[in-house]
N, C-alpha and C positions, 0 to 999 in steps of 0.2 A: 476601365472604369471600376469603381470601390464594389466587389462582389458581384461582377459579373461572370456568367457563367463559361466554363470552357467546355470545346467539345471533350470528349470522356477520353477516346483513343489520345490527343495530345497531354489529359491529366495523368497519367498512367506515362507515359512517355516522360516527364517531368518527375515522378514519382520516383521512377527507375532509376533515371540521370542523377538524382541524387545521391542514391544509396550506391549507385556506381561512383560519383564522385569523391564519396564519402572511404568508399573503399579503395579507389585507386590511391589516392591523397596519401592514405594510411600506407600502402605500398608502396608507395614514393620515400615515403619518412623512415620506416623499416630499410628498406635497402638503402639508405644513404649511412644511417647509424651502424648498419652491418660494417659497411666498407670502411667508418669508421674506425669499429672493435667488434673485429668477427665474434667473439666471443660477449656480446652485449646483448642483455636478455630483459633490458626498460623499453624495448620495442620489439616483441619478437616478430618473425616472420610466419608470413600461414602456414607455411610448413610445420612451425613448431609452435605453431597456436593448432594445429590439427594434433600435433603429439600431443600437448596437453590435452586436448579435449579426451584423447586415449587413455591419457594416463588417468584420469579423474574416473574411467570408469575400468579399470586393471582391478580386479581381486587383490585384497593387501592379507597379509599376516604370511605365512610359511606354504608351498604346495601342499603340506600333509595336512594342515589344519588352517583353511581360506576363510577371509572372512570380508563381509558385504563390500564392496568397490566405494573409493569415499565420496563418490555422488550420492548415492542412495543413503548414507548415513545422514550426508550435510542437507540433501533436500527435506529428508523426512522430519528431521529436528526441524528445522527452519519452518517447513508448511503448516508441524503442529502447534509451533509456539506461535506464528502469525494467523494461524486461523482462530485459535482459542482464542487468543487476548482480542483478534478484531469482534470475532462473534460478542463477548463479554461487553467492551465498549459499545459497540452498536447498540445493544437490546440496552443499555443501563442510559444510554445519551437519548433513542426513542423515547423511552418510559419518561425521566427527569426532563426533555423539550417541551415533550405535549404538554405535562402537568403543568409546567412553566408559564406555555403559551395560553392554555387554557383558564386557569384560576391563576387570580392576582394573586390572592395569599400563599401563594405556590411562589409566584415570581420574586416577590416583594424581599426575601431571604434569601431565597437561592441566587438570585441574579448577579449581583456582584459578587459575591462568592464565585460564584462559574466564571464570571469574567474576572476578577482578578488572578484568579490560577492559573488561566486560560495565556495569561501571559508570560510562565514559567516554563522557558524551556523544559522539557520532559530528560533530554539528554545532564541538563543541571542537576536533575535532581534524584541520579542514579546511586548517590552515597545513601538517600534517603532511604531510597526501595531496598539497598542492602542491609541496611543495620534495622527494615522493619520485616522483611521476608526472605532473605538471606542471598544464595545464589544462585536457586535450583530455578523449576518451573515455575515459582509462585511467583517470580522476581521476571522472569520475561512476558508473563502473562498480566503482571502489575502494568510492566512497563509499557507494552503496548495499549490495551483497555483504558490506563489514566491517560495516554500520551493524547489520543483522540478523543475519549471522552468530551473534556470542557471545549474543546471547539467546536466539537460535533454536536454539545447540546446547547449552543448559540446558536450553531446554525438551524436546525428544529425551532425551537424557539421562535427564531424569526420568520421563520417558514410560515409556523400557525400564525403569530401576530401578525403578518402582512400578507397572507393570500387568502388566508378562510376569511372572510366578512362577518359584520356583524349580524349582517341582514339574515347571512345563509343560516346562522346558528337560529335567531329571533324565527326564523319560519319554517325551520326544524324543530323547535319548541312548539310555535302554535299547532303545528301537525301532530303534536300528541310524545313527543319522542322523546326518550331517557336521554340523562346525564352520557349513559353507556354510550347508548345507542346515536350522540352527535358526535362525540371523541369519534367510532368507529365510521358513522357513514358520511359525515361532515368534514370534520378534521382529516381522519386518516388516508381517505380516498383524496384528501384535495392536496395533500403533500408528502404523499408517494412520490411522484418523482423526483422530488428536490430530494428527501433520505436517499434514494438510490445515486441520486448526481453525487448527495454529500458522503457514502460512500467510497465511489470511484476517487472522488478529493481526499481521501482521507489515507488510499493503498500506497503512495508515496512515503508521506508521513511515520505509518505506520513501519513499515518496512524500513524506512532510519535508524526510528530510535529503536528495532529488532536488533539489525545490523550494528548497530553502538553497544548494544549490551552485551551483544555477541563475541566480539571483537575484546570486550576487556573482560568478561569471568564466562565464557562457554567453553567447553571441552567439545563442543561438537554444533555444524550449524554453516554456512553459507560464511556469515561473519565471522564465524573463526577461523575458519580456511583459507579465507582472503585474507586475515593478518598472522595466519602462520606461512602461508605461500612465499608473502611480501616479504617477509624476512627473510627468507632466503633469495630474495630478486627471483622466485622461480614467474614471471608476469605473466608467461603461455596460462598456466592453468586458471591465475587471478584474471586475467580477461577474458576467459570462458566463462567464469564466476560472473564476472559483470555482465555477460551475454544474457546467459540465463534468470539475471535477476531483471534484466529487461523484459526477455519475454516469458515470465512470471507474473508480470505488472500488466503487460498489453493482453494475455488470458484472462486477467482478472480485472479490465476494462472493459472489453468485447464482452466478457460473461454478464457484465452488470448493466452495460450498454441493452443488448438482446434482452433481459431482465425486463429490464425498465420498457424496452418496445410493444415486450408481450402484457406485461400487466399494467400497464398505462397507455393503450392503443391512442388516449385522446387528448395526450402530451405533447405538444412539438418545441422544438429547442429556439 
């Protein structure tokens, strides 16, 4: 039957069998392309997905003069340019929703504006972020922040327009309360957890169009390691790369997941 429950011990059992299937499958298809061409490296084997995963973290430069392993390079560029550009977008999509959802003469301008850009690929319009803030930091912190921005501040928007009532607001007025003081204890308490769901929707996204800009003007970063790898067919280490940029995403799910549980106890999905 449509969502009925199982016991726990056979979810868990089903859970496993997949990720077991998932991996056998993969070693089924590796060692048939070995026997192929031993020497083929578009599937490698875990053996030499374990050596990659070595190699990403080997000291590079000369024994006399070492210098950081290229994990630690590629992460640290990558986690700062995705955490600055999402912090940026998030606070500017919050701020620009509410306003939106809250005063018409807010909405009345901004609205199709939001929603017309809103339908511009972000990845499209990466010549544009060049020739206005060049190739450095401004231009990955551009690209993330606008890339979420206009859809994150529809989804806000619609948050406030169809969950807060008009009632709640009209009897938060007669009770005496500020302009301030309905935004914050009206509005903002009643669509916390849709910003933290529209969040977790947004790390995907975001980590795209990261990974795109990466990949064409970074010297350094997650995305340009995966398309200097690629060009050498070296795939052990690029599928290390996609591991990790997986559970980079499932951290920053769980974390926003637990987030939302703890400051919204009176939420359910």
């Amino acid at each position: 039957m449509i969502r009925r429950d199982i016991p726990a011990w056979l979810f868990w059992i089903l859970t496993i069998g997949g990720i077991a299937v998932l991996l056998t499958s993969y070693g089924i298809v590796s060692a048939r392309q070995t026997r192929i061409n031993e020497l083929q490296t578009t599937i490698p084997s875990f053996q030499k997905l374990a050596g990659g995963l070595q190699q990403i973290f080997l000291p590079q430069g000369q024994p006399d003069n070492p210098k950081p392993a290229m994990f630690w390079v590629d992460i640290r560029a990558t986690l700062w340019r995705l955490g600055l550009g999402m912090a940026l977008g998030v606070s500017l999509s919050i701020v620009v929703g509410v306003l939106m959802g809250a005063y018409r003469w807010i909405e009345a301008p901004l609205s199709p504006v939001v929603m017309f850009l809103s339908k511009i690929p972000p990845t499209a319009m990466m010549p544009i972020y060049f020739a206005l803030v060049g190739t450095d930091q401004k231009m990955f912190t551009s690209m993330v922040a606008l890339g979420i921005f206009f859809s994150m501040t529809q989804s806000i928007y619609q948050a406030v327009r169809q969950d807060v009532s008009d009632e709640a607001i009209n009897k938060a007025y007669t009770l005496g309360a500020s302009e301030f003081e309905i935004i914050y204890e009206v509005i903002w308490k009643q669509i916390l957890p849709k910003i933290i769901d529209s969040i977790r929707l947004q790390i995907g996204p975001a980590m795209v169009f990261l990974l795109a800009a990466e990949m064409v003007v970074g010297n350094a970063g997650l995305g340009y390691q995966i398309r200097m790898q690629s060009r050498i067919l070296n795939m052990s280490v690029v599928y290390v790369y996609l591991a990790i940029l997986a559970i980079i995403g499932l951290a920053l799910e769980w974390s926003l997941a637990t987030l939302r549980k703890k400051l919204c106890p009176w939420f359910v999905d």
